[in-house]
The first five atom37 places (N, CA, C, CB, O) and aatype in JSON, in Angstrom:
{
  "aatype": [20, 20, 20, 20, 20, 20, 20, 20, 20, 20, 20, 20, 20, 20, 20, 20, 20, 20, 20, 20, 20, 20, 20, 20, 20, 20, 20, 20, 20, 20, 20, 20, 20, 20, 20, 20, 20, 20, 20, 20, 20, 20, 20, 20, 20, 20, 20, 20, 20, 20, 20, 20, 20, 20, 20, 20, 20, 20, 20, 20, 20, 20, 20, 20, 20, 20, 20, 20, 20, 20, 20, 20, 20, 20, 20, 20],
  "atom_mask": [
    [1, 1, 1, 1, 1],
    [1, 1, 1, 1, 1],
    [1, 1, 1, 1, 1],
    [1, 1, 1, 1, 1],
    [1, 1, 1, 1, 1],
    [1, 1, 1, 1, 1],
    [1, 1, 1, 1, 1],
    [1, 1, 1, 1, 1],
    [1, 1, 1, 1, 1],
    [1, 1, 1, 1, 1],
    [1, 1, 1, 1, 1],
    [1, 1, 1, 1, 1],
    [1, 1, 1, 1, 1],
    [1, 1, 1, 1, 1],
    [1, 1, 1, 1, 1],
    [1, 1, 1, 1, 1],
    [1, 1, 1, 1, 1],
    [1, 1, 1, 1, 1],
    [1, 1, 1, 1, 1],
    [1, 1, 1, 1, 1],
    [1, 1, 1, 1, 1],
    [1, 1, 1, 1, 1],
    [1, 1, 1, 1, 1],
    [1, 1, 1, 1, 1],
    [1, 1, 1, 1, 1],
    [1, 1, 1, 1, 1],
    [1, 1, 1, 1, 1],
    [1, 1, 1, 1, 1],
    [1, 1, 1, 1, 1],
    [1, 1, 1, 1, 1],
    [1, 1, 1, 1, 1],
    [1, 1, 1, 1, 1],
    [1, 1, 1, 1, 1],
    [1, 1, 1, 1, 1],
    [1, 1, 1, 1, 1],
    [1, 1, 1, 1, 1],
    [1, 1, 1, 1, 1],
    [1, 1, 1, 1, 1],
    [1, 1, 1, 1, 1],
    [1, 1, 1, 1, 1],
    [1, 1, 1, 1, 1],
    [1, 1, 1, 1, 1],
    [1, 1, 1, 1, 1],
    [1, 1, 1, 1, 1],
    [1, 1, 1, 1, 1],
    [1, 1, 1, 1, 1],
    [1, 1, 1, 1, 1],
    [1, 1, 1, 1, 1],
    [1, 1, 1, 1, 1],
    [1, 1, 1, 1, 1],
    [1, 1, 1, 1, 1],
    [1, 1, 1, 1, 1],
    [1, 1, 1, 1, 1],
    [1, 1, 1, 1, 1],
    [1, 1, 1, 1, 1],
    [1, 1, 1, 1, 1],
    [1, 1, 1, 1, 1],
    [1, 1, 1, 1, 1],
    [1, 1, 1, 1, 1],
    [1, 1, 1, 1, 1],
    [1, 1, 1, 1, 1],
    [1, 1, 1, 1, 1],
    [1, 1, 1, 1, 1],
    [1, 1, 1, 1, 1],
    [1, 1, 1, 1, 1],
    [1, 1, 1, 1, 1],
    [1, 1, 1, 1, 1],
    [1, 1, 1, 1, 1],
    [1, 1, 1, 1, 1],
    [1, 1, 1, 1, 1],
    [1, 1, 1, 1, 1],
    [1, 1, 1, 1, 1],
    [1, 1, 1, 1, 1],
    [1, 1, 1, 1, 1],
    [1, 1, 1, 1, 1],
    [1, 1, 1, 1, 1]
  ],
  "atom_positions": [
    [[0.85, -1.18, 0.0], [0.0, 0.0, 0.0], [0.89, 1.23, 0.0], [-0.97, 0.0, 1.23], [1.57, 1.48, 1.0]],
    [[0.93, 2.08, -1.16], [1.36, 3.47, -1.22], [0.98, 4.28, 0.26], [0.57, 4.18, -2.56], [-0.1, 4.13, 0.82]],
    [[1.91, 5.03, 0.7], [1.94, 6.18, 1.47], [1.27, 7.68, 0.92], [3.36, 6.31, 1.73], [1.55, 8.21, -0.15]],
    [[0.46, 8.12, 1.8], [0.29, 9.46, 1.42], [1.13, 10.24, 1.59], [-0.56, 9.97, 1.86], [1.79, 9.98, 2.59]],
    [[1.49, 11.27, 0.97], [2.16, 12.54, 1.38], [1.65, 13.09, 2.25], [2.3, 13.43, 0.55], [0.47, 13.35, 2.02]],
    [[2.19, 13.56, 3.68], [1.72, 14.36, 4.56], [1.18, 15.22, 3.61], [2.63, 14.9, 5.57], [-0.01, 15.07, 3.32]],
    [[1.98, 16.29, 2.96], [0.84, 17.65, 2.1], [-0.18, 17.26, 2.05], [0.99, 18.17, 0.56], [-0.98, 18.18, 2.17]],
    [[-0.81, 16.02, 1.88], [-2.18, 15.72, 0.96], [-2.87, 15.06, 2.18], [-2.01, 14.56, -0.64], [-4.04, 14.74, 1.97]],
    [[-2.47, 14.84, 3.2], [-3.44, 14.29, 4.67], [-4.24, 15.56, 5.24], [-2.28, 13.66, 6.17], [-3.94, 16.75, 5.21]],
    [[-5.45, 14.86, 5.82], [-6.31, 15.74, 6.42], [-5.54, 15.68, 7.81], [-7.94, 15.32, 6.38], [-4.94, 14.75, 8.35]],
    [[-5.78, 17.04, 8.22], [-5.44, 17.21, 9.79], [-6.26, 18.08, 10.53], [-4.09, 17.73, 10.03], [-6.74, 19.13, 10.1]],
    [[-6.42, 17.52, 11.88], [-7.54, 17.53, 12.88], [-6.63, 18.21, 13.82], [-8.28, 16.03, 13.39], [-5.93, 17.36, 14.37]],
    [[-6.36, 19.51, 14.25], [-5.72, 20.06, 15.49], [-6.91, 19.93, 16.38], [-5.08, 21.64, 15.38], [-8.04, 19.83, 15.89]],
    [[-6.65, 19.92, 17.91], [-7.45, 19.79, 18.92], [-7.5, 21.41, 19.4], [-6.9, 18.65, 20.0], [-7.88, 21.65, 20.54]],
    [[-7.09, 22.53, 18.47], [-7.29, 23.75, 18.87], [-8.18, 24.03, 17.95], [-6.21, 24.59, 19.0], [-8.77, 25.03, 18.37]],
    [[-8.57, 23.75, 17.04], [-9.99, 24.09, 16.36], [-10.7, 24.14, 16.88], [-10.54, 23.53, 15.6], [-10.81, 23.17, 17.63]],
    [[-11.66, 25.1, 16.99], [-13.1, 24.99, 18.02], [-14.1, 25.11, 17.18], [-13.36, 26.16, 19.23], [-14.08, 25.71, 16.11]],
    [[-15.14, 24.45, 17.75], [-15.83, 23.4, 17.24], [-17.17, 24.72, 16.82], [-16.14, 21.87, 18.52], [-17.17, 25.65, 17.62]],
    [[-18.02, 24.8, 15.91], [-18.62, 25.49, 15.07], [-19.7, 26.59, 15.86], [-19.25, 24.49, 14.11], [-20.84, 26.2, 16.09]],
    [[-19.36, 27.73, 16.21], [-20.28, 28.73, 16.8], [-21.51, 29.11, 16.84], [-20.04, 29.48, 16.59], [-22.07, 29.35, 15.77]],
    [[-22.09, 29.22, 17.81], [-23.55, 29.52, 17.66], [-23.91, 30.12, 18.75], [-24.44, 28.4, 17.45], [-23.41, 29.96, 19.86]],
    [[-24.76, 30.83, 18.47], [-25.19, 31.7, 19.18], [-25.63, 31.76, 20.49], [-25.82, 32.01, 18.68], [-26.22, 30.7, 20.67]],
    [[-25.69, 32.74, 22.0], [-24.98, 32.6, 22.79], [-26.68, 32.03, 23.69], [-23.84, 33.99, 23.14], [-26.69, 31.56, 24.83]],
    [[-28.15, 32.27, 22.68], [-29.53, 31.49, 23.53], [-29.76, 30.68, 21.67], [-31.45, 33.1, 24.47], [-29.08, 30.9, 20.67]],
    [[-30.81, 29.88, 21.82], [-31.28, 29.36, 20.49], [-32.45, 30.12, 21.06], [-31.34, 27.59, 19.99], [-33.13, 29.29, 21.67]],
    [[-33.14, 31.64, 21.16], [-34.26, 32.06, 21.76], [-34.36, 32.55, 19.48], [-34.1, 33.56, 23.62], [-33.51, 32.91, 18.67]],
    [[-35.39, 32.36, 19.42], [-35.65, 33.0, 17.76], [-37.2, 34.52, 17.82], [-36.44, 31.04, 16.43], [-37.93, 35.06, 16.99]],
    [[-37.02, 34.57, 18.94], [-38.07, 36.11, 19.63], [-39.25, 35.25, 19.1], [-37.9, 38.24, 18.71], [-39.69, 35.88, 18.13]],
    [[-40.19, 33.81, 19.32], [-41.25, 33.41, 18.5], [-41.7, 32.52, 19.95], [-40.84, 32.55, 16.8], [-41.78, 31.29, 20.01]],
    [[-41.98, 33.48, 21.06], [-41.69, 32.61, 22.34], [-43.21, 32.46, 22.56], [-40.7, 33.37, 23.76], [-44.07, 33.34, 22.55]],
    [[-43.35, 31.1, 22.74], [-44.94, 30.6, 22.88], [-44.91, 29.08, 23.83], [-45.71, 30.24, 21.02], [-43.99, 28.29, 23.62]],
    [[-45.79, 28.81, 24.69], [-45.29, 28.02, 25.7], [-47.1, 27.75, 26.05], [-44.04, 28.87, 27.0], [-47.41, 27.07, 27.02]],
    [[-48.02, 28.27, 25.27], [-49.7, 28.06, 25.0], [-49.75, 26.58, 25.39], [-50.35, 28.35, 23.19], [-50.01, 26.57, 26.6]],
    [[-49.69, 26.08, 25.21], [-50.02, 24.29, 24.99], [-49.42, 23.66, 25.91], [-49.5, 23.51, 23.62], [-50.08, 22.95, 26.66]],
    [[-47.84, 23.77, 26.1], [-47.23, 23.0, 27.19], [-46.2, 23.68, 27.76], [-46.76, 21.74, 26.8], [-46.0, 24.86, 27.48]],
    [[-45.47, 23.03, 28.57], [-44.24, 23.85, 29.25], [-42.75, 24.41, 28.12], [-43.59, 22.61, 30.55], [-41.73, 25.07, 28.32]],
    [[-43.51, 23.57, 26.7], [-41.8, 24.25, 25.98], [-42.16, 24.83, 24.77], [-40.4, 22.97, 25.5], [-43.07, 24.58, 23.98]],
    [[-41.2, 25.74, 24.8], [-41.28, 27.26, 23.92], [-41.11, 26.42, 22.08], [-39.36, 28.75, 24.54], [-40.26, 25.72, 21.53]],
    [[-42.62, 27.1, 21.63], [-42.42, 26.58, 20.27], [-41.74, 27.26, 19.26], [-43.53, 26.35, 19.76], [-42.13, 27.21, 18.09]],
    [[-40.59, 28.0, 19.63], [-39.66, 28.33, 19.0], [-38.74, 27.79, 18.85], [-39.39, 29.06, 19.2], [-38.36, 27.07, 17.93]],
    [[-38.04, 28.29, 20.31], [-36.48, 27.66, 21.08], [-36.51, 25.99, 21.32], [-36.24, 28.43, 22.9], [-35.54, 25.29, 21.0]],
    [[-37.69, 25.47, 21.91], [-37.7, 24.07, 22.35], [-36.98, 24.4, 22.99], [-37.49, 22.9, 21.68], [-35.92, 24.16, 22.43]],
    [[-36.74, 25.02, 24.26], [-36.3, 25.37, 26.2], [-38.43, 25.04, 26.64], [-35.35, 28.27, 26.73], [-39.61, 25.21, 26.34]],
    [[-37.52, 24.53, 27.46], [-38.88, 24.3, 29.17], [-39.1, 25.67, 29.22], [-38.17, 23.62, 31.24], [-38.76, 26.3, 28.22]],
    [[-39.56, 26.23, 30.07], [-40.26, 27.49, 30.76], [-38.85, 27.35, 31.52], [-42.04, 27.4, 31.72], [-37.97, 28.18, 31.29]],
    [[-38.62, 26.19, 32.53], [-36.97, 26.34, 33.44], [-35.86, 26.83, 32.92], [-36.33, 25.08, 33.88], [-35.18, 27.7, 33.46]],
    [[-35.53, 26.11, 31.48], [-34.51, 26.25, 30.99], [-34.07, 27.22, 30.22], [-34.39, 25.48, 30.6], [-32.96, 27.25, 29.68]],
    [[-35.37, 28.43, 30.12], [-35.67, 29.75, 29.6], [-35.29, 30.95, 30.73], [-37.29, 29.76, 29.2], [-34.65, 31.99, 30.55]],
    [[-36.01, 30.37, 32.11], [-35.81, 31.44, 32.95], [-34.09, 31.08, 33.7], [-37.27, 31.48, 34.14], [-33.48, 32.12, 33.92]],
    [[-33.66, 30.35, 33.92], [-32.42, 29.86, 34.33], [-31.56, 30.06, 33.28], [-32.43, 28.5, 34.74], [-30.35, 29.94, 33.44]],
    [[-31.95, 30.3, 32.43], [-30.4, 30.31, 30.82], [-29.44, 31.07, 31.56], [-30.76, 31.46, 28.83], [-28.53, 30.28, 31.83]],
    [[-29.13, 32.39, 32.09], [-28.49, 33.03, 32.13], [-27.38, 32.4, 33.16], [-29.12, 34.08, 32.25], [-26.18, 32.23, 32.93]],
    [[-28.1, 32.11, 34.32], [-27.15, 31.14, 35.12], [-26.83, 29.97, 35.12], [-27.33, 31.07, 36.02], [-26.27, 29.5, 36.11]],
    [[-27.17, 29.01, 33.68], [-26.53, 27.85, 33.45], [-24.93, 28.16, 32.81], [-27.51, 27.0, 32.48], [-24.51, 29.08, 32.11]],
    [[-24.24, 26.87, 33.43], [-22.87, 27.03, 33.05], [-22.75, 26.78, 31.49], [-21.95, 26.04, 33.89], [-23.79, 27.08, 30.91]],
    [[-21.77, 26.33, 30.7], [-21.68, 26.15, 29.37], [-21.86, 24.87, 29.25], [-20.55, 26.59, 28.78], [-22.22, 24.43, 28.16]],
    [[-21.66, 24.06, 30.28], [-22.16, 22.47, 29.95], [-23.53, 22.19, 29.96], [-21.65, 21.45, 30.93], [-23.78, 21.23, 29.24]],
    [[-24.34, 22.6, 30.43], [-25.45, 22.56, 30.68], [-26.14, 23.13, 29.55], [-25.64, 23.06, 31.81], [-26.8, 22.37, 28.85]],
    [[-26.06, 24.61, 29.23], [-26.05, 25.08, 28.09], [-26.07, 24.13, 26.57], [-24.97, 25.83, 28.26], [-26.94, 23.96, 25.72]],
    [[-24.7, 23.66, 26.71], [-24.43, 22.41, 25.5], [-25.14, 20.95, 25.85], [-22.59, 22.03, 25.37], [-25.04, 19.95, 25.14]],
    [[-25.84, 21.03, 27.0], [-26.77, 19.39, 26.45], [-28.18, 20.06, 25.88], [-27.29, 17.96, 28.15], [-28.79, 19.48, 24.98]],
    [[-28.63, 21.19, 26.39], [-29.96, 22.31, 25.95], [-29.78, 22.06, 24.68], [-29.92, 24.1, 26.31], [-30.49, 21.24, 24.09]],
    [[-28.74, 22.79, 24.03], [-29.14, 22.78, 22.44], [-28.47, 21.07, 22.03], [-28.14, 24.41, 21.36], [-28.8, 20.71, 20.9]],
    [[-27.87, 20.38, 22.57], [-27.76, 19.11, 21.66], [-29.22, 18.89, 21.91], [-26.6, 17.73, 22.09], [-29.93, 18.97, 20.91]],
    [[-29.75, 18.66, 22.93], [-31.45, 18.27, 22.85], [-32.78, 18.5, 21.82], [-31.95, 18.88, 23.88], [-33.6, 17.85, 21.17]],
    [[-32.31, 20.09, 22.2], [-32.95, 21.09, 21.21], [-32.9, 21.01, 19.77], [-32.46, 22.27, 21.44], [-33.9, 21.16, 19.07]],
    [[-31.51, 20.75, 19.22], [-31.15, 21.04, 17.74], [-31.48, 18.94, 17.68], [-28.94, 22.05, 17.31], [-31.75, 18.31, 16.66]],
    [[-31.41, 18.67, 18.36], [-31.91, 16.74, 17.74], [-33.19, 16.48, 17.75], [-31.4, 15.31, 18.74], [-33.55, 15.37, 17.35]],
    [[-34.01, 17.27, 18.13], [-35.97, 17.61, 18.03], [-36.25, 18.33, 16.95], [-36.77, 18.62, 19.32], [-37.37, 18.32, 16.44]],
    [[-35.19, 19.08, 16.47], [-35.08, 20.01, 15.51], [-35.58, 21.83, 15.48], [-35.76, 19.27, 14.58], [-36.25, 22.52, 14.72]],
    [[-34.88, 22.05, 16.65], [-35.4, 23.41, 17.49], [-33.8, 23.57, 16.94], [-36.04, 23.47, 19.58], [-32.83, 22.85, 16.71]],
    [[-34.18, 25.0, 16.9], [-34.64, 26.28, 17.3], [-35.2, 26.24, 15.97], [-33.62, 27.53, 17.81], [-34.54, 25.74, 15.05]],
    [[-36.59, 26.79, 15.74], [-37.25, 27.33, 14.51], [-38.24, 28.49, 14.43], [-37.88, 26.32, 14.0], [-38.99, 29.13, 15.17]],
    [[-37.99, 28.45, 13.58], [-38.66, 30.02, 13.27], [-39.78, 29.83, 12.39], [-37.59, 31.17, 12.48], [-39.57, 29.09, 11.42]],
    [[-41.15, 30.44, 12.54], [-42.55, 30.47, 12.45], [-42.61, 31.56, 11.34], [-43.35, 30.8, 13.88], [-42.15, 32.7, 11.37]],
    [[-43.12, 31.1, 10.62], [-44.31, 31.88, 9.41], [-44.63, 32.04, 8.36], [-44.45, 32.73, 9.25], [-45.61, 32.74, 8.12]]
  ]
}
């Protein structure tokens, strides 16, 4: 089996950070009529009024949750 040329290998630094987004998934379409979660954001009513004082881990299971239901969306 031929060798690649390093030049031509993909490389993965562990200082890349990982793809940005924004600092609530709130999309201003805040409606919570029907049940406890916002049919925008997909946050609880808790996880809406607490955002500010959740740490960043906590934060990052919110939107893995959120974005795998397929939240945050926007209405109209």
């Amino acid at each position: 089996m031929a060798s690649v040329p390093e030049s031509h290998s993909i490389k993965v630094r562990m200082s890349d950070s990982p793809p940005q987004r924004p600092d609530t998934p709130c999309v201003a379409v805040c409606s919570t009529t029907f049940d406890d979660v916002c049919r925008g954001c997909g946050r609880t009513v808790n996880e809406v009024a607490h955002w500010v004082f959740m740490t960043e881990e906590e934060k990052t299971k919110v939107w893995e949750r959120i974005t795998a239901e397929g939240y945050p969306r926007r209405q109209g």
